[in-house]
N, C-alpha and C positions, 0 to 999 in steps of 0.2 A: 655233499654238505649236510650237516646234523642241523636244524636250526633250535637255539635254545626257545622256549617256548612261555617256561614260567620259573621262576625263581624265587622259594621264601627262606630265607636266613641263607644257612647254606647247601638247601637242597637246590640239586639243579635237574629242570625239568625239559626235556628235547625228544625231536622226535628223528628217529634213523630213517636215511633214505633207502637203505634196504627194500625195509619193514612196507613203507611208502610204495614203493614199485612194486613189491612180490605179495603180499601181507592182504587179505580181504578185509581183515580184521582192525581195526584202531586199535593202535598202541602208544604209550609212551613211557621212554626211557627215563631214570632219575639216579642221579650220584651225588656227589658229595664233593663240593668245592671243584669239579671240574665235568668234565663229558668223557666218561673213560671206557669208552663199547666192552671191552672186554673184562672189565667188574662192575657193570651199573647192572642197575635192577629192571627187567621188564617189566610192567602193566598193562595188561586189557584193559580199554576200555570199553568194551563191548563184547556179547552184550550184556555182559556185568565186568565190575570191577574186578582184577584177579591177577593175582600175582603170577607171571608167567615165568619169571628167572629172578631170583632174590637175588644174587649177585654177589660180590663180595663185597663191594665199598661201603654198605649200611648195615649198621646194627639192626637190630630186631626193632627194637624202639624206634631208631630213625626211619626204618619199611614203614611201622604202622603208621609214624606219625604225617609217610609220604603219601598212603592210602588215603588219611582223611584227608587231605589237601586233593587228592586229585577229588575223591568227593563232592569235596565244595567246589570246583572248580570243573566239573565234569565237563557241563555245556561247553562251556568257553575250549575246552581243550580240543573235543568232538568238533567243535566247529574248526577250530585252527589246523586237525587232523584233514578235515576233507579238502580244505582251502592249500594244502602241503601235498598232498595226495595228487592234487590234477595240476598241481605245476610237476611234480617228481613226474608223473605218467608222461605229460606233454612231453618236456625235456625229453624224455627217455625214445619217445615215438617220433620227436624230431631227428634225431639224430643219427 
């Protein structure tokens, strides 16, 4: 399960459980009108902002304008990342 994270207009902000299990790194995925793994965009967020996979589903415009959002919104994401992070690991060690 992807959970959606943040959403402004019709960007959609989620984070992969992959990413969550394997990933030391915080990340989060962003598309357009839906959670499409295979054309959304990756973001680092740590330990800088950084586009890791542009993706197909966003223009150039709709990238940046997905950058400054996770910007303002860093903390809150970073936190919501590590609180997703240790349930995905639990899960995974439970099973």
């Amino acid at each position: 399960m992807s959970p959606k994270v943040l959403q402004e207009g019709s960007l959609i902000f989620w984070f992969h459980s992959y990413d969550a299990r394997y990933e030391a790194r915080a990340s989060v995925h962003v598309g357009k009108g839906t959670q499409d793994d295979r054309n959304d965009a990756k973001i680092w967020l740590e330990p800088e902002i950084e586009v890791a996979r542009a993706g197909r589903a966003l223009r150039r415009e709709e990238l940046q304008r997905a950058l400054r959002i996770i910007e303002q919104h860093r903390e809150y994401l970073l936190e919501q990342w590590y609180v997703y992070k240790g349930k995905a690991v639990r899960r995974t060690g439970a099973g």
